[in-house]
VEXLUMMAR-489880 format. One record per residue (C-alpha): x, z, y; residue number from 0; residue in three letters. Coordinates in nm, 4 decimals, m for minus. Each point is the difference from the previous one (the first is absolute). Example, Ala and Ser with C-alpha at 12.3 -4.5 7.8 and 13.67 -1.06 7.14 Angstrom:
BEGIN
> u | w | v | num | residuo
> 1.2300 | 0.7800 | m0.4500 | 0 | ALA
> 0.1370 | m0.0660 | 0.3440 | 1 | SER
This chain:
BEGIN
> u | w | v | num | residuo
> m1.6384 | 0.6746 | m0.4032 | 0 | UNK
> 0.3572 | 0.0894 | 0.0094 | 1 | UNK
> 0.2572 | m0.0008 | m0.2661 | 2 | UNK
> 0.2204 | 0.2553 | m0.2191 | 3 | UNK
> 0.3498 | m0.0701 | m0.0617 | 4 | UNK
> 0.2010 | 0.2068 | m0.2061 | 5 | UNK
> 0.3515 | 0.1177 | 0.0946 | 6 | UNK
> 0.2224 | m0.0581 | m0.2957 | 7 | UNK
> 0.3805 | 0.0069 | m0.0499 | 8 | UNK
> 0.2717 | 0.1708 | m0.2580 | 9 | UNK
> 0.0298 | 0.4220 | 0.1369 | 10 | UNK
> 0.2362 | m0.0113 | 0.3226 | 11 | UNK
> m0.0768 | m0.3470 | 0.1797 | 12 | UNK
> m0.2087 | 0.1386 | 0.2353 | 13 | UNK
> m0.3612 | m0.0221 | m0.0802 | 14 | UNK
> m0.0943 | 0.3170 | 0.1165 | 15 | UNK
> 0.2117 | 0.0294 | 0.3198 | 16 | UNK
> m0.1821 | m0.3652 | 0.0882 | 17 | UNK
> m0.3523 | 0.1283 | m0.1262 | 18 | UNK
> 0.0403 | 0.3122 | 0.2936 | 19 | UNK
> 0.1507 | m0.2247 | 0.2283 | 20 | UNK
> m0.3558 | m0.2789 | m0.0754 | 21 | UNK
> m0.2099 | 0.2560 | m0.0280 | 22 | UNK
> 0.1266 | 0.2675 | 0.3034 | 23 | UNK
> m0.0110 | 0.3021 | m0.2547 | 24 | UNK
> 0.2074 | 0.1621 | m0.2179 | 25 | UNK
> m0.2446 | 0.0226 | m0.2682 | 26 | UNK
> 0.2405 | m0.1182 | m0.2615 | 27 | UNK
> 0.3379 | 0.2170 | m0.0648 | 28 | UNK
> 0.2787 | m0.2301 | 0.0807 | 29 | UNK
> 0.3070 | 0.1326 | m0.1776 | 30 | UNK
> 0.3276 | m0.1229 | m0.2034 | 31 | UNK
> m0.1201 | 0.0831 | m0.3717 | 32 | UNK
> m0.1995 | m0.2543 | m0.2107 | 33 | UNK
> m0.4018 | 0.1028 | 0.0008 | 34 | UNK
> m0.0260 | 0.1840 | 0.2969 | 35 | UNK
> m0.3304 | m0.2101 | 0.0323 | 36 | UNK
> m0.2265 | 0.1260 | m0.3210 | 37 | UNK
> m0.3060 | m0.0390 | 0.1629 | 38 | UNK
> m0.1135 | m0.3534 | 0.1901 | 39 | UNK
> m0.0022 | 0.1179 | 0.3388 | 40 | UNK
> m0.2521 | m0.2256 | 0.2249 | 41 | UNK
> 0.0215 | m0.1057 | 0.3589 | 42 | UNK
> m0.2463 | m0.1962 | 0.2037 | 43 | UNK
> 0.1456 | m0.1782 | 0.2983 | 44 | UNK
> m0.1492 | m0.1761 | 0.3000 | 45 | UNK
> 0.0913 | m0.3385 | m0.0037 | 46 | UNK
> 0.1505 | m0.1162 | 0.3067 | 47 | UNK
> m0.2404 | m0.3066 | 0.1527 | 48 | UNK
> 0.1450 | m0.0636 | 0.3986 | 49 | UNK
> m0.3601 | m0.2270 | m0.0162 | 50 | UNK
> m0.2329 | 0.3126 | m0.0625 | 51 | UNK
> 0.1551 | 0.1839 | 0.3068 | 52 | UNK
> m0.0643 | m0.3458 | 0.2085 | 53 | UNK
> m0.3256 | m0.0521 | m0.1231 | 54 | UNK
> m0.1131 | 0.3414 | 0.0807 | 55 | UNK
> 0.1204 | m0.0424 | 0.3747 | 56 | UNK
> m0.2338 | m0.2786 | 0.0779 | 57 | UNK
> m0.2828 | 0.1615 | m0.2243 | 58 | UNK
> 0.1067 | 0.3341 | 0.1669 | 59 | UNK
> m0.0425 | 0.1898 | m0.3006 | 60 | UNK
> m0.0803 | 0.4154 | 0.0323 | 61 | UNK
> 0.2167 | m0.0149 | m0.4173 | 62 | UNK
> 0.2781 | m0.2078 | m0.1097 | 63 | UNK
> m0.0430 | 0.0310 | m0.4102 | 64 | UNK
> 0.2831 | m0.2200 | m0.1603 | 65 | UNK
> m0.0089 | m0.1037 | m0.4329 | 66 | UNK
> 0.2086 | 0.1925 | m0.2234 | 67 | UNK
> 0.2834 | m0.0276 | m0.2137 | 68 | UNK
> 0.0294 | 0.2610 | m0.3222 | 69 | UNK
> 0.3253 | 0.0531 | m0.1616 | 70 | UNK
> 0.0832 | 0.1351 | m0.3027 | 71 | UNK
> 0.3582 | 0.2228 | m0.0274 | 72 | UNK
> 0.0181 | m0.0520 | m0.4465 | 73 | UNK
> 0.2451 | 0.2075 | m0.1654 | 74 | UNK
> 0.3804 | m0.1738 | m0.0650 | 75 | UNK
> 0.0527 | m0.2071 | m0.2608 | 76 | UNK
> 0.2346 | m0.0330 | m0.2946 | 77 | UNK
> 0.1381 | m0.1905 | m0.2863 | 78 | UNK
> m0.2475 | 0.0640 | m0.3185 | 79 | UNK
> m0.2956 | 0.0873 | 0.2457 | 80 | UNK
> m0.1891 | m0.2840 | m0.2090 | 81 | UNK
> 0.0792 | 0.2251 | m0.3059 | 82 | UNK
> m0.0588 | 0.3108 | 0.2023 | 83 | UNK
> 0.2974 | 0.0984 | 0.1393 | 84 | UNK
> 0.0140 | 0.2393 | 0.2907 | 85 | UNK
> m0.3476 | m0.0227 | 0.1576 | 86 | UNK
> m0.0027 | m0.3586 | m0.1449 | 87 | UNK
> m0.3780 | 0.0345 | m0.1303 | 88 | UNK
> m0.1280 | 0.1992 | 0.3115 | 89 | UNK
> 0.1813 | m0.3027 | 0.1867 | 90 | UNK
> m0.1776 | m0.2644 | m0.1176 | 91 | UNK
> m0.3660 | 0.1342 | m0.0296 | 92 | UNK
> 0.0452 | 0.0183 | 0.3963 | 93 | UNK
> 0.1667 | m0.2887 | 0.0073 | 94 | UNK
> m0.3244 | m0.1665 | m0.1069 | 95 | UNK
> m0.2247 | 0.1370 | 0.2732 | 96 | UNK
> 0.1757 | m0.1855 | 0.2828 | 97 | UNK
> m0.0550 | m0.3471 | 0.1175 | 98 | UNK
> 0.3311 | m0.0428 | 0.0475 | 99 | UNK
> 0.3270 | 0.1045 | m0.0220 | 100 | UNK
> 0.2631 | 0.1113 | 0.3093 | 101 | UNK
> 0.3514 | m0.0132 | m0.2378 | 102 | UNK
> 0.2688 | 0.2138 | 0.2190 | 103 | UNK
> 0.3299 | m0.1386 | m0.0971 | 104 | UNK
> 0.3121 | 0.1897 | 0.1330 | 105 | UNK
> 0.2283 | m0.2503 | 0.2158 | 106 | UNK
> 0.2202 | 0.2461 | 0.1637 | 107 | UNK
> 0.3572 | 0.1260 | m0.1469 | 108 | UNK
> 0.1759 | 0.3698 | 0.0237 | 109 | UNK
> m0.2130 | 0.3057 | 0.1372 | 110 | UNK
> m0.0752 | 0.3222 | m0.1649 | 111 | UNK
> m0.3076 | m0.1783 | m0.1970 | 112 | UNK
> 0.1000 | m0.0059 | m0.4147 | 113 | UNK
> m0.1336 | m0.3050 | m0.1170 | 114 | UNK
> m0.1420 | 0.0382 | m0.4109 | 115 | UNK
> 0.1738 | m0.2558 | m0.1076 | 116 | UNK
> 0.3696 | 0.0871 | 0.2215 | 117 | UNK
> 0.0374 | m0.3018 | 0.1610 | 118 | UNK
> m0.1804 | m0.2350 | 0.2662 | 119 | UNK
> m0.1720 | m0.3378 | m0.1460 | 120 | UNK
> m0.3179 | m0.0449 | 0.1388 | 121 | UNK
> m0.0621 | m0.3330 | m0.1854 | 122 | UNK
> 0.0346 | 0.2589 | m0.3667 | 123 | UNK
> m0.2288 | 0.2287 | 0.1470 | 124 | UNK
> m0.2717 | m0.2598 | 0.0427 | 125 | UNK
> 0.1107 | m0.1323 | m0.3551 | 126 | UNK
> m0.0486 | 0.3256 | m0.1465 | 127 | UNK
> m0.3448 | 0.1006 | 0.1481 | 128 | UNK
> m0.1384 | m0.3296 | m0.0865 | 129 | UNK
> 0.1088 | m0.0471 | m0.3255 | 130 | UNK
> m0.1396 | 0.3937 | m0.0559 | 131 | UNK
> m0.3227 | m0.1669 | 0.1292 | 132 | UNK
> 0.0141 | m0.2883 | m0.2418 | 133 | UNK
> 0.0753 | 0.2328 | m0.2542 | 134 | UNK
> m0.2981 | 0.1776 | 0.0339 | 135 | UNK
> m0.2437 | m0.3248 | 0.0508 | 136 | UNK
> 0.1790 | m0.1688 | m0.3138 | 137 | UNK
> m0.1120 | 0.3273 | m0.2035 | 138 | UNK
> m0.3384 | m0.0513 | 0.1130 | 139 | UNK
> m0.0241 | m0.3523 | m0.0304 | 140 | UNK
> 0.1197 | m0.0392 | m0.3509 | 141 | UNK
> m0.2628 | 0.2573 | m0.1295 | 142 | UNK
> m0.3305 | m0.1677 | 0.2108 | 143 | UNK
> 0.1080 | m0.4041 | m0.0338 | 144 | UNK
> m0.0184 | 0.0073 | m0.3495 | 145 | UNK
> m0.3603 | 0.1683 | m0.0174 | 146 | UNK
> m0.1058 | m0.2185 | 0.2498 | 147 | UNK
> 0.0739 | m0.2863 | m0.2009 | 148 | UNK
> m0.1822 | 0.1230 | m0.2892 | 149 | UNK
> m0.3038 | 0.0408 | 0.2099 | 150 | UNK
> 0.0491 | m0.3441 | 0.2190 | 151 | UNK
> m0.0040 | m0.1578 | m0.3831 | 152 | UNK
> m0.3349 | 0.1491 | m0.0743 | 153 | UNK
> m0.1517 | m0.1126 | 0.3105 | 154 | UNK
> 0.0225 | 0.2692 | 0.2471 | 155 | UNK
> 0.0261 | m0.1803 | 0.3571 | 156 | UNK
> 0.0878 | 0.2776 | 0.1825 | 157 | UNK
> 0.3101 | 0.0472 | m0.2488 | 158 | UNK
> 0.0865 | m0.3469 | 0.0298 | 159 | UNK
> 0.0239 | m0.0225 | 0.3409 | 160 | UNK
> 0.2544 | 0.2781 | m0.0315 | 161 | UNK
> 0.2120 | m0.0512 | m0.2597 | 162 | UNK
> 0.0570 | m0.3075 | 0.1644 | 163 | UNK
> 0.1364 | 0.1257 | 0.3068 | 164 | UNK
> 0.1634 | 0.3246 | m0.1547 | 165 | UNK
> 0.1510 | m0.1872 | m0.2529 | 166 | UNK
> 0.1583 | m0.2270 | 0.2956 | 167 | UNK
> 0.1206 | 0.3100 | 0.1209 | 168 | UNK
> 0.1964 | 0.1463 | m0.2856 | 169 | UNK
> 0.1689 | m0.3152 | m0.0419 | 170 | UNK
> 0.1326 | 0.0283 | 0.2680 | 171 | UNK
> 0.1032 | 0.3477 | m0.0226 | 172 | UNK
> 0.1841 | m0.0510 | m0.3079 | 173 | UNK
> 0.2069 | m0.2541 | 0.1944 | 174 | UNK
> 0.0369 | 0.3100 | 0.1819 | 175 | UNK
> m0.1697 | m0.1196 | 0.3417 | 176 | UNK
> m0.3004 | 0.1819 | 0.1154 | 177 | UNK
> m0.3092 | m0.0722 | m0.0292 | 178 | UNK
> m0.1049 | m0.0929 | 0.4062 | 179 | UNK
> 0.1332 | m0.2850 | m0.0966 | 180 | UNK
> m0.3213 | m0.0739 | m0.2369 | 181 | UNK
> m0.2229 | m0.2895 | 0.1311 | 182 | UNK
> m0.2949 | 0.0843 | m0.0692 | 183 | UNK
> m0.2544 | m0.3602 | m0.0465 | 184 | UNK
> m0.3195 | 0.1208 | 0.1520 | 185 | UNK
> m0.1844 | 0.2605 | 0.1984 | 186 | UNK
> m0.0619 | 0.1803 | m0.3495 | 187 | UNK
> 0.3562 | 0.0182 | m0.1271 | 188 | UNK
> 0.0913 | 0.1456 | 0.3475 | 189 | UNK
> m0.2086 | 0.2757 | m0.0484 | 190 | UNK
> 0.0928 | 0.0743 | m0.3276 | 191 | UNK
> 0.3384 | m0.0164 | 0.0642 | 192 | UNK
> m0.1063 | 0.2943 | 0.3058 | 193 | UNK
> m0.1672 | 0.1932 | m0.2259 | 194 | UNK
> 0.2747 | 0.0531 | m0.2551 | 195 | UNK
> 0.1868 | 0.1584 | 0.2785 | 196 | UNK
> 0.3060 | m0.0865 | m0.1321 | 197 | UNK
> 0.3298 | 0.1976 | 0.1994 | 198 | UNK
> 0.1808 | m0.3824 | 0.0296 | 199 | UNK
> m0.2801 | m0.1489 | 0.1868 | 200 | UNK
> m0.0165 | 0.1986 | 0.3226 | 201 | UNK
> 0.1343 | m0.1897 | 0.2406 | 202 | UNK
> 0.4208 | 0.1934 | 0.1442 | 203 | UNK
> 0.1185 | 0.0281 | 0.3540 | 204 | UNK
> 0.3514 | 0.0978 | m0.0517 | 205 | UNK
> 0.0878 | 0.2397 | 0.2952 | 206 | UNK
> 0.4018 | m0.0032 | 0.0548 | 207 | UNK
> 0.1250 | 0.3525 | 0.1336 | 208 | UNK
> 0.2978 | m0.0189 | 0.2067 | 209 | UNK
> 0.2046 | 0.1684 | 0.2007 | 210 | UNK
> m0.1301 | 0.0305 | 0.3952 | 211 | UNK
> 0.3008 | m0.2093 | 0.0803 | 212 | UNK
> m0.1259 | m0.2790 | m0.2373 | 213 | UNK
> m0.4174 | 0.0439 | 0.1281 | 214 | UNK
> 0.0210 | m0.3105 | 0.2366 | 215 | UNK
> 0.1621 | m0.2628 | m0.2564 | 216 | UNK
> 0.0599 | 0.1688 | m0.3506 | 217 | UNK
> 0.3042 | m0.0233 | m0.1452 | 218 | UNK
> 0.1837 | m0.1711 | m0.3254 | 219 | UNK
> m0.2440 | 0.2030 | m0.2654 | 220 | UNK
> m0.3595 | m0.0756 | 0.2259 | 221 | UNK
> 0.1304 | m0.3590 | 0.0143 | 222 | UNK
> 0.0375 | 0.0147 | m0.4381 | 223 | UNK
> m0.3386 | 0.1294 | 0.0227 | 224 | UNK
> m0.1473 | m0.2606 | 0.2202 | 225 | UNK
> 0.1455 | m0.2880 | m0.2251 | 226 | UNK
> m0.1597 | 0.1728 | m0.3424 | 227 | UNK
> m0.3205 | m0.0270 | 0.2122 | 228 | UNK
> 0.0176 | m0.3360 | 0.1144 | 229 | UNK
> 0.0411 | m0.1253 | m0.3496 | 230 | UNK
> m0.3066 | 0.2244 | m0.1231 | 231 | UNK
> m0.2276 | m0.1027 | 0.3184 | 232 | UNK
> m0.0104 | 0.3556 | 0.0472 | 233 | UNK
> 0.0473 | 0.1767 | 0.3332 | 234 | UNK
> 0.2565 | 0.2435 | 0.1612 | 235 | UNK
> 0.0581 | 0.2236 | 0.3003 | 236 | UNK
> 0.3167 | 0.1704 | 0.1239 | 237 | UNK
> m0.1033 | 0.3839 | 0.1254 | 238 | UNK
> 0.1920 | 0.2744 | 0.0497 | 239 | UNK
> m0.1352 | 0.3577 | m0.1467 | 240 | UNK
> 0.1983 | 0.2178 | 0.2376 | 241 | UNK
> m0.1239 | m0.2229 | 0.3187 | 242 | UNK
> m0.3299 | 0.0261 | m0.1188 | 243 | UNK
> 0.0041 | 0.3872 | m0.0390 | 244 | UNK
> 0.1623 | 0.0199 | 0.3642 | 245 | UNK
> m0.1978 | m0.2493 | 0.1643 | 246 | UNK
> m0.3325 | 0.2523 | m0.1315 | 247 | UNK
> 0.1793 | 0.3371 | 0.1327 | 248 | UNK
> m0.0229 | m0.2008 | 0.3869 | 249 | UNK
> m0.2582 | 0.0273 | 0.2788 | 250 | UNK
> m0.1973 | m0.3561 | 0.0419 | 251 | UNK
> 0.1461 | m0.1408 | 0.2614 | 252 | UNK
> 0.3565 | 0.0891 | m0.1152 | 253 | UNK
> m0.0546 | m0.1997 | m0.2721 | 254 | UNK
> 0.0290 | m0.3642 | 0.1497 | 255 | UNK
> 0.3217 | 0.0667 | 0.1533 | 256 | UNK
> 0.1455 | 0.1989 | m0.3132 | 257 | UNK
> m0.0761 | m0.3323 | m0.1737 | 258 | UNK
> 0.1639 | m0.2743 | 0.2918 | 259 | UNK
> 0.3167 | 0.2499 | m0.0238 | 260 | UNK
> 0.0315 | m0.1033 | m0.4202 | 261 | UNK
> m0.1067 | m0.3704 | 0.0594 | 262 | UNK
> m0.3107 | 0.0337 | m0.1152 | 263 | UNK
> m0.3511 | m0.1687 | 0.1161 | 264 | UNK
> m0.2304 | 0.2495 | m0.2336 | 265 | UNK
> m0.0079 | 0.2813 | m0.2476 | 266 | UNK
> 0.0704 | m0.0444 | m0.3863 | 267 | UNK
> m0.4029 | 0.1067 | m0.0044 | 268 | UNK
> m0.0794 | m0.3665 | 0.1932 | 269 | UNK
> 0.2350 | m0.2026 | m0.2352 | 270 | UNK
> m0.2046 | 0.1415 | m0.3335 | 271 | UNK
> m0.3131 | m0.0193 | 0.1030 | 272 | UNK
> 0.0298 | m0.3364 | 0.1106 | 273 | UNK
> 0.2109 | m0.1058 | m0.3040 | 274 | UNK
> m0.2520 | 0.1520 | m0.1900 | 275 | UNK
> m0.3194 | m0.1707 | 0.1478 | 276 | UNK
> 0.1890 | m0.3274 | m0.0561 | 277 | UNK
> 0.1136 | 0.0934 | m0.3533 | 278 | UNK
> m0.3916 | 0.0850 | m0.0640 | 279 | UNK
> m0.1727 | m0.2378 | 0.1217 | 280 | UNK
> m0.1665 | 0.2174 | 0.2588 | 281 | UNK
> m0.1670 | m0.1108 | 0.3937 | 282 | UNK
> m0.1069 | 0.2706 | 0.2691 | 283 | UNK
> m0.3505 | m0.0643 | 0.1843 | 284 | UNK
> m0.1405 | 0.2421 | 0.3038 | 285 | UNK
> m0.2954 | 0.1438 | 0.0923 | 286 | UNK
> m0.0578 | 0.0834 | 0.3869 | 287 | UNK
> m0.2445 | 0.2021 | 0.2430 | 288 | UNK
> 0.0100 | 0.2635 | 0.2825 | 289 | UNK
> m0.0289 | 0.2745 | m0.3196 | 290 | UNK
> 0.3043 | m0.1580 | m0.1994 | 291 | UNK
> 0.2118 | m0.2607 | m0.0806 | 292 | UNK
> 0.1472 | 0.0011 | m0.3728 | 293 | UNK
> 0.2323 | m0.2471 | m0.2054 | 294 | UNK
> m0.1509 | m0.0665 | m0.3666 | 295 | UNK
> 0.2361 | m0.1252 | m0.2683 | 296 | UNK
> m0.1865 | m0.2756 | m0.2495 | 297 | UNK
> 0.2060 | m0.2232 | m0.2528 | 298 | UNK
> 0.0667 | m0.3592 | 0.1211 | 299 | UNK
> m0.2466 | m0.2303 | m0.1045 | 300 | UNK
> m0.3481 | 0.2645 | 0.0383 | 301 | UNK
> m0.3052 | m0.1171 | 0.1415 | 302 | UNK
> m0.2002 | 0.1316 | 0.2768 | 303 | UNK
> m0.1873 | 0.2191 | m0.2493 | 304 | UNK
> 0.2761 | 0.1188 | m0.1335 | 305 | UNK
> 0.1972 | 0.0853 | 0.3367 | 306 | UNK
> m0.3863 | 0.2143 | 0.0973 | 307 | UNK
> 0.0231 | 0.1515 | m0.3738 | 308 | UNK
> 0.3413 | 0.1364 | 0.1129 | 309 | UNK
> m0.1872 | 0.1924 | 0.3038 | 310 | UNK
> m0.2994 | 0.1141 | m0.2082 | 311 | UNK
> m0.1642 | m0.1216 | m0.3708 | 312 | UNK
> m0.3484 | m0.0298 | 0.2554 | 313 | UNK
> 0.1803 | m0.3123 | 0.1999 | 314 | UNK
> 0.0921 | m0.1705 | m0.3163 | 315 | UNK
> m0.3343 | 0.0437 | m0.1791 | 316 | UNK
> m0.2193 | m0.0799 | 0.3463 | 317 | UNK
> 0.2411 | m0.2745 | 0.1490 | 318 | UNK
> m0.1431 | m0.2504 | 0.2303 | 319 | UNK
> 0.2605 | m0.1080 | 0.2050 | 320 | UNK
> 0.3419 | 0.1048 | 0.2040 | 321 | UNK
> 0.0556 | m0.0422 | 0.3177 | 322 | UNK
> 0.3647 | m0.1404 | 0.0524 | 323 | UNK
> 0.2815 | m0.0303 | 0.2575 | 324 | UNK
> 0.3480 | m0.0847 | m0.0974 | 325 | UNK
> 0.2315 | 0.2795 | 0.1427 | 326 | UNK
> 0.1600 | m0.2365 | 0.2232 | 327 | UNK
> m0.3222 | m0.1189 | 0.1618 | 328 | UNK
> m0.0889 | 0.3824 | 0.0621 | 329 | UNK
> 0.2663 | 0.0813 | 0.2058 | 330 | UNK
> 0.0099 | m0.3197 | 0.1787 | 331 | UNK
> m0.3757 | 0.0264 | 0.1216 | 332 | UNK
> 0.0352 | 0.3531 | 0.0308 | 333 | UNK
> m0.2278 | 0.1675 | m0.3015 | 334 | UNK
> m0.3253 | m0.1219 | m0.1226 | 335 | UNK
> m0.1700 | m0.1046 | 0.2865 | 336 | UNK
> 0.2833 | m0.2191 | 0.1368 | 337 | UNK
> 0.0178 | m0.1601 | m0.3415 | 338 | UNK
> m0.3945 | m0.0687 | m0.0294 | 339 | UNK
> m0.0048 | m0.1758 | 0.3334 | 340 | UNK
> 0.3000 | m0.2085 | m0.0775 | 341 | UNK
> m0.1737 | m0.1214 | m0.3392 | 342 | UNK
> 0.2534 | 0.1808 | m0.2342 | 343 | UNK
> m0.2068 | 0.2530 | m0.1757 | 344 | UNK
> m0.1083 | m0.1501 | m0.3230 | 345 | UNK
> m0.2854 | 0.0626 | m0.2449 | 346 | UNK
> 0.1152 | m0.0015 | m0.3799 | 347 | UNK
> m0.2333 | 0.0089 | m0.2474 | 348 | UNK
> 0.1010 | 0.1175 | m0.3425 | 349 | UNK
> 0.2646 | m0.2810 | m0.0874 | 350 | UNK
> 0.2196 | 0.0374 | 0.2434 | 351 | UNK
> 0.3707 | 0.1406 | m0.0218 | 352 | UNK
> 0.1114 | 0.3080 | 0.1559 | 353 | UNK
> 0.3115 | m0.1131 | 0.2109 | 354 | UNK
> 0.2835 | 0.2342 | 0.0874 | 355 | UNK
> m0.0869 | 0.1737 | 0.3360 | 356 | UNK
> m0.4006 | m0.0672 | 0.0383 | 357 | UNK
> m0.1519 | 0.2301 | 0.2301 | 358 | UNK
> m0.3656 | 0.0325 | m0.1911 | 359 | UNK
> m0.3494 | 0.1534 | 0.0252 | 360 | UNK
> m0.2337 | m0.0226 | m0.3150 | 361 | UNK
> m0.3376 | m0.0651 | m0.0333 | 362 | UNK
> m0.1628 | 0.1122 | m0.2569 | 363 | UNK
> m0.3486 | 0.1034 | m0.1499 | 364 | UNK
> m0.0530 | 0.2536 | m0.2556 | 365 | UNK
């Protein structure tokens, strides 16, 4: 599996000069007037893995087929989007399809870029797109909680279970804090809580657009940003947009030195995916032959079955067992071969725990 994130951001911070830039198209009209994004534009993106490209070296793979990332460019928001506002309703139904949410936040002062609002507070922005989300979840909550009730009173189960958890949850929104921060008791109120789908529980990555000058250490308003964060056990990256874009216009092997000239050790791309695997819980596995080798993206925790479910439904249903060599162990013994003589390639049976970087082949019987 991969994972959809969904660009959001007030019109003019530069979610669909960054959504090009991730993406390498220009799919989405990036221009200085609120709503030039109607439409959700969506991008898939190779996810940059320097393992895969090792691992298909030794396996001296004919394909190199990496997992993908798919962003979502959603139209600008405003204040009263929760009421309808602007594109406020169109916003949040696609708000709700992603699994979580990329906030652009502009850091960067002066340019020809009008902000909405006419001045430069990053810290507001996020204040006024979440509490527009909260808005919208509190309006839903406060109509299903109390029918809920009714029917946990009369001895529906399924009710109970979530108008326990839901009701947890618009507490705390009318303290005005959203609802990830719901703690759900069991497995059961977990998925409840998923299935309401509520616009407050997607997990943020707060992306801090600065200047090119400021892409190597941020500056005064990233740093604002990164302390909101910290207190939310959220996450945060500094990018610049207009690097981004640039960096996409070069040839390959321009791009490595482009990036040493600014200070820089990667692309904006690198520091969001990898912000966003840690913000969603999410591990890469590989597969390797002479025909291919391909990184697979599972969620932290999945079992063997799972991880061969994430290949094809027929490995999950038929598993018997996956071979298994951490990633380490397959370069150091030089593929599969080197690894099976040295004792390090593993059989796991169904309870065992995909690990970040297994090199695996499945068995299976169908």
């Amino acid at each position: 599996m991969g994972f959809r994130c969904g660009i959001v951001g007030l019109p003019n911070v530069g979610k669909s000069t960054l959504f090009n830039a991730l993406t390498e198209t220009a799919a989405a009209q990036a221009a200085n007037y609120p709503f030039c994004t109607i439409e959700p534009n969506v991008g898939r993106v190779a996810v940059p893995d320097e393992r895969l490209r090792a691992i298909a070296e030794i396996a001296k793979s004919a394909n190199v087929i990496e997992t993908q990332i798919e962003f979502v460019d959603i139209a600008g928001l405003v204040r009263g989007a929760a009421q309808g506002e602007g594109l406020g309703n169109q916003f949040l139904a696609n708000i709700r399809e992603v699994d979580a949410i990329v906030h652009v936040l502009r850091c960067f002062e002066g340019g020809d870029v009008t902000h909405v609002e006419g001045r430069v507070d990053p810290i507001a922005d996020a204040e006024t797109v979440e509490t527009e989300l909260m808005l919208a979840d509190l309006d839903s909550l406060e109509r299903r909680v109390p029918n809920l009730a009714k029917k946990a009173q009369q001895g529906d189960k399924e009710a109970k279970v979530e108008a326990s958890v839901l009701g947890q949850a618009l507490e705390l929104l009318r303290q005005s804090r959203p609802a990830r921060l719901t703690q759900p008791k069991d497995a059961e109120e977990e998925k409840a809580l998923s299935r309401a789908q509520l616009l407050t529980a997607k997990p943020v990555l707060y992306v801090c657009n600065v200047d090119e000058s400021d892409a190597a250490n941020g500056n005064d308003l990233s740093a604002r940003v990164f302390e909101k964060v910290a207190a939310e056990g959220a996450k945060a990256v500094v990018v610049s947009a207009a690097i981004e874009a640039e960096i996409v216009t070069l040839d390959p092997e321009d791009r490595a030195a482009f990036l040493s000239d600014l200070g820089l050790e990667e692309t904006g791309l690198a520091r969001v995916i990898r912000a966003g695997y840690e913000l969603l819980g999410l591990i890469t596995f590989f597969t390797a032959g002479p025909k291919e080798s391909r990184a697979w993206t599972v969620e932290r925790g999945s079992k063997a079955p799972q991880a061969a479910g994430a290949i094809h439904s027929d490995f999950e249903r038929g598993f018997i067992r996956a071979e298994t060599i951490a990633y380490d162990d397959f370069v150091k013994f030089g593929g599969e071969a080197g690894a099976r003589d040295a004792g390090k390639l593993r059989a796991e049976g169904k309870e065992y725990v995909t690990q970040d970087g297994d090199v695996m082949l499945f068995r299976f019987n169908v």
